[in-house]
N, C-alpha and C positions, 0 to 999 in steps of 0.2 A: 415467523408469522403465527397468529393464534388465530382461534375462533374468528369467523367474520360474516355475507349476508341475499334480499327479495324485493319483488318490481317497484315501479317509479307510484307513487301515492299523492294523489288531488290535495293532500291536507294542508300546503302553502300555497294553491293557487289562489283562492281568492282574496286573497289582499290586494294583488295586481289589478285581478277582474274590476272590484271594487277602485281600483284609481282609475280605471279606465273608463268606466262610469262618470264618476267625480269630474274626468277630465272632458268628457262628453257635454255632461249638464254644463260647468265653465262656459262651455263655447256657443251653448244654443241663445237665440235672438231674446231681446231682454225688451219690456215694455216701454212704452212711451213717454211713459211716467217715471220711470229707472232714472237713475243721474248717469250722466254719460261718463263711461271712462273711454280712458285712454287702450288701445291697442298697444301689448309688448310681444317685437318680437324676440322670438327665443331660436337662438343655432340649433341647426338642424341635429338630434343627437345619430350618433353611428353607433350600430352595435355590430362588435367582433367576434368573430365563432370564441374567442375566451371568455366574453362576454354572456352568450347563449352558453355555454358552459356552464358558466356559475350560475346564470341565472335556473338551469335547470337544477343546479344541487341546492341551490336555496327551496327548491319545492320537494326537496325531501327528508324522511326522519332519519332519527340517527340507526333503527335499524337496517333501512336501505342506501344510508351511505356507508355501512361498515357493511354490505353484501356486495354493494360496487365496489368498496374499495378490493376487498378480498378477490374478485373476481380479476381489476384489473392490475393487480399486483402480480394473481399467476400468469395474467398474460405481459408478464414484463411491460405492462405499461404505467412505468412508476411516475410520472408527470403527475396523471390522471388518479390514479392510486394514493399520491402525495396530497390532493386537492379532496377527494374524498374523507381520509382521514383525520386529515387539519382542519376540515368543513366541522367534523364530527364533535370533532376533541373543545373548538372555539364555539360551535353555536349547541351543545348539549353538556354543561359542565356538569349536571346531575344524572347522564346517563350513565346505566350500569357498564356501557362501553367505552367513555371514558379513557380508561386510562389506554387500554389497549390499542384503542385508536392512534392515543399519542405516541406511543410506544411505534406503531405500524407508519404514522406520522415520519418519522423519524427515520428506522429503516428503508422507507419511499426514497425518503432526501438523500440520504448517505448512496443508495446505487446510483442517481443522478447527481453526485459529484458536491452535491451544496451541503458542506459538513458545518459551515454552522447553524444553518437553519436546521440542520439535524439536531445538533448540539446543545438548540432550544427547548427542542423535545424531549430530548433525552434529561437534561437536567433536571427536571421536576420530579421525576422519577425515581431518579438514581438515588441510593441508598449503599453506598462501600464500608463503610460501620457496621449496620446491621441488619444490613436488606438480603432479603432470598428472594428466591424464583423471578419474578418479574422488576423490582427493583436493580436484585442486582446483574441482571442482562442489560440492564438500562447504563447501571455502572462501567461498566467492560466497555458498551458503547461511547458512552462520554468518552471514556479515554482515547478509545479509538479516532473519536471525531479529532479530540484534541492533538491525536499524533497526526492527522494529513493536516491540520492546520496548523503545523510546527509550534503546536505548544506545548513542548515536551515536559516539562516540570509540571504542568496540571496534570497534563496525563499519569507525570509520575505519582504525584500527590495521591489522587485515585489507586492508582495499582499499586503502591506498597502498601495501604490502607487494609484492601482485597489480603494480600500476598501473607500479612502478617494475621490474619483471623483462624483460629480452630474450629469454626463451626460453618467454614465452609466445605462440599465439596473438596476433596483431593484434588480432583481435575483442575479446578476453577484454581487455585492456589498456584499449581504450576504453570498454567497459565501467565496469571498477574506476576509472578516473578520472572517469569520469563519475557514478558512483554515492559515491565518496567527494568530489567537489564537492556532491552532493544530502545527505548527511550532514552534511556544514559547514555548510549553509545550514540544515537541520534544528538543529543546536548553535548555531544563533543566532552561527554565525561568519561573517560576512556576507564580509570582506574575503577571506579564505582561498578560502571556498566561489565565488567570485569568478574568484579567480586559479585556482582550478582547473576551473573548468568551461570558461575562455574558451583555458586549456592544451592541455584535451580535444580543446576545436573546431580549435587552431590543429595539433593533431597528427593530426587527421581529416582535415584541409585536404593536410598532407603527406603521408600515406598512401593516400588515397583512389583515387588511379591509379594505385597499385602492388599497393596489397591489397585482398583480398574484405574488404570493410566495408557493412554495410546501413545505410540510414538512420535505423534505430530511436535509435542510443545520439545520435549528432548533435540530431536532431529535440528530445531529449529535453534536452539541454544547454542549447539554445537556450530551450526551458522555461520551463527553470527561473531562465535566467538574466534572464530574463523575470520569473517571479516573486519574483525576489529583487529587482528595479528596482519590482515591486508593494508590496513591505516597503517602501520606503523615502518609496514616495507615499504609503499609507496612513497613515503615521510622520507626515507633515508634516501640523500642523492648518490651521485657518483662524479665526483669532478676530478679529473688527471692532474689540473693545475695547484693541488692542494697536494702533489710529490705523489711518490708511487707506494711511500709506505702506509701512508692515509688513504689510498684511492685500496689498497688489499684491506686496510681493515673497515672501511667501508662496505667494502665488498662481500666481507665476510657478515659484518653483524645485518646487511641486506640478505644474503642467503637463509641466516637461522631467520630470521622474518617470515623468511618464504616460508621454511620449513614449520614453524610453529605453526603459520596457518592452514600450510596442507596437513599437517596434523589434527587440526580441525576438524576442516572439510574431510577426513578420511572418516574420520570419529561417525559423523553424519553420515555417512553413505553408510557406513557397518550398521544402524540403527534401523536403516533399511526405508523408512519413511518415502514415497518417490519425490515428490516435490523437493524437497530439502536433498536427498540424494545425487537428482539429477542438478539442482544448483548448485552441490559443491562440486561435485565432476567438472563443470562448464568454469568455476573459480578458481580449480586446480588447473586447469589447462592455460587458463587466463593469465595467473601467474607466471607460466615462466614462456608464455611469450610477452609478453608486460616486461620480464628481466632481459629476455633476448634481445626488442626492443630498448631499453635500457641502456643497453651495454655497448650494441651497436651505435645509437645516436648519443651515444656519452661523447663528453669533449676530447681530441686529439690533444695528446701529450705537446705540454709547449716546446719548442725549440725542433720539431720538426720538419724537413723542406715538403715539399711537393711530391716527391716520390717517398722516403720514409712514410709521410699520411699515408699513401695508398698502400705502402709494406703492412705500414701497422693495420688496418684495416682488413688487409686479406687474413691477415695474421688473426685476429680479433672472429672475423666469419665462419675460418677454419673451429676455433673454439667452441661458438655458442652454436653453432650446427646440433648440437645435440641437443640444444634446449627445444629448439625447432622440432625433430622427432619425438623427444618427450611429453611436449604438447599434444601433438597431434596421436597419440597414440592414447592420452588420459582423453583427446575428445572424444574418439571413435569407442573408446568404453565407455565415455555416456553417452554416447547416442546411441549405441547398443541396450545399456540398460533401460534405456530411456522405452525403446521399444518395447521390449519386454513386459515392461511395468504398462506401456499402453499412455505415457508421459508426452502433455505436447502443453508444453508451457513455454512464457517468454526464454527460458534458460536454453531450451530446448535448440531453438530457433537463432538464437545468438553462436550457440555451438557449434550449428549447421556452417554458421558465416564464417567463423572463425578458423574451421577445418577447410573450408575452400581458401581463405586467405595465407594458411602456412604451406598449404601444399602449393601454392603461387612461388613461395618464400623457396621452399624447398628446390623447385622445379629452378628457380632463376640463380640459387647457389649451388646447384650441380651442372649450369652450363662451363663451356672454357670460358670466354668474356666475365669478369666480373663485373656482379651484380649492382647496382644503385643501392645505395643502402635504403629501405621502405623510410616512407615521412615518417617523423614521429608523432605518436600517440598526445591528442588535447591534452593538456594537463586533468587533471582528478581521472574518476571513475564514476557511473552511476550511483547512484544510492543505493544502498541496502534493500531486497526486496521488501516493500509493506508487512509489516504483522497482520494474518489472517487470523479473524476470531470463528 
């Protein structure tokens, strides 16, 4: 947010006053001598408090609807903030608050979920070529809009545009690279989104001792580039009926999967970042109860009766029992760090679940009676969390 504004000003009320008038004189008794007309009736009209709304911001200037807006933007009341601002930007286009407004327009929309009426706002603005300061926050934003409305190639279009300029900002550079490698993996461009995220990190690595760089955009690369190594182990099945020498090499190119992505996600937690920390903690955990599941509800070897399944099965439990401890041992280190850092995000909170559900897992593979194998897991996973800008 920028600059923004003072009290409610009489200087649109009398256009009203005066139709009310107008509408007064209409109605009073007409002479004898007047030609008669005719009586129209007119539906009764309703006004709604959104009504009395607008009708109060239409009585005022654009420096008191950029002092409301500003005022009900810090009180999180971005509806009302949305309304002031777009009042401003559409009925003052030669005001010196203008652009700001649009600009404030548009952040309103985007916390209330409506990205493309954000993405209205944003576009007049935006400048990825050769815009600073305020165009190109505008720029970032577009993209932004463009990535919850799943339109990832414009978003990209914008951010490589950004990614590729020397006269931005360091910051803002690894940024846009890093957010147009998280749009390619979003467009399901796996190899692209790849090579630009691993670009990102290896132009962080050079910059790092010469420029103010946080750990946010890094942390973040690392990620993802983490859950794009989750794409490709989740990809790889496990089918028995495909012989036992394909169900091991399955097996195996599914583990380095696993592994390149915890190699990730570790990469990110050493960066130290918490958010991004504590979500790959809660990814690593996820992993290899995601394999343990996996393994467990994989298909019975064909040609086995009734008791061999259950052999092979106990058989099979005794195995991945350690993937179970594993897990739960990478959760309880993020939730531990998680405290630390003072961390209470969605990953957070998922970790929570997840460590009560393997200790369930546990407690029911260390009775005598063998256990029910757990349902298995919906197909996919969540998405990727959001790029924060």
């Amino acid at each position: 947010m920028r600059a923004m504004l003072s009290p409610l000003s009489p200087r649109f009320a009398w256009p009203l006053a005066a139709l009310l008038a107008l509408a007064c004189g209409c109605a009073t008794t007409r002479s004898a001598s007047a030609p008669r007309t005719e009586v129209v009736q007119l539906e009764p009209m309703v006004i709604t408090a959104g009504d009395k709304d607008e009708m109060a911001l239409a009585g005022l200037n654009d420096e008191e609807l950029l002092a409301l807006g500003t005022s009900s933007f810090a009180a999180e009341d971005y509806a009302k903030a949305a309304r002031c601002f777009s009042r401003l930007a559409d009925a003052f286009p030669a005001s010196k608050h203008h652009d700001e407004a649009q600009f404030n327009a548009g952040l309103s929309l985007e916390r209330l979920g409506k990205f493309a009426e954000a993405l209205d706002r944003f576009t007049p603005l935006a400048d990825p070529a050769k815009g600073h300061g305020d165009s190109l926050d505008a720029a970032f934003r577009a993209a932004e809009c463009h990535y919850h409305l799943e339109q990832y190639p414009q978003a990209i279009a914008i951010l490589s545009v950004i990614a590729g300029r020397e006269d931005v900002p360091a910051q803002d550079r690894l940024q846009a690279k890093v957010h147009q490698g998280i749009c390619q993996l979003e467009n399901s461009d796996l190899d692209a989104a790849e090579a630009t995220l691993r670009d990102s990190l290896a132009w962080w690595t050079a910059k790092k001792d010469s420029e103010r760089l946080d750990d946010y955009f890094p942390g973040q690369a690392q990620f993802f580039l983490g859950e794009l190594y989750r794409i490709h182990y989740e990809r790889m099945g496990l089918d028995p009926e495909l012989g036992e020498d394909q169900l091991g090499k399955d097996l195996e190119t599914k583990c380095e999967m696993l592994l390149s992505a915890q190699g990730h996600y570790l990469r990110a937690i050493r960066i130290g970042e918490g958010q991004w920390a504590t979500a790959a903690g809660f990814r690593i955990g996820a992993l290899y109860e995601n394999l343990y599941d996996a393994m467990l509800n994989a298909k019975v070897p064909p040609g086995l009766d009734a008791e061999q399944q259950q052999v092979y099965r106990e058989e099979l439990r005794k195995k991945v029992r350690i993937l179970v401890t594993k897990a739960m041992s990478i959760y309880e280190r993020t939730l531990a760090a998680g405290e630390r850092i003072g961390a209470e995000n969605p990953f957070i909170a998922k970790t929570r679940e997840s460590l009560d559900r393997l200790k369930q897992i546990l407690l029911e593979s260390s009775s005598p009676e063998p256990a029910t194998p757990p349902a298995a897991k919906q197909p996919g996973s969540p998405k990727p969390a959001k790029p924060a800008s």
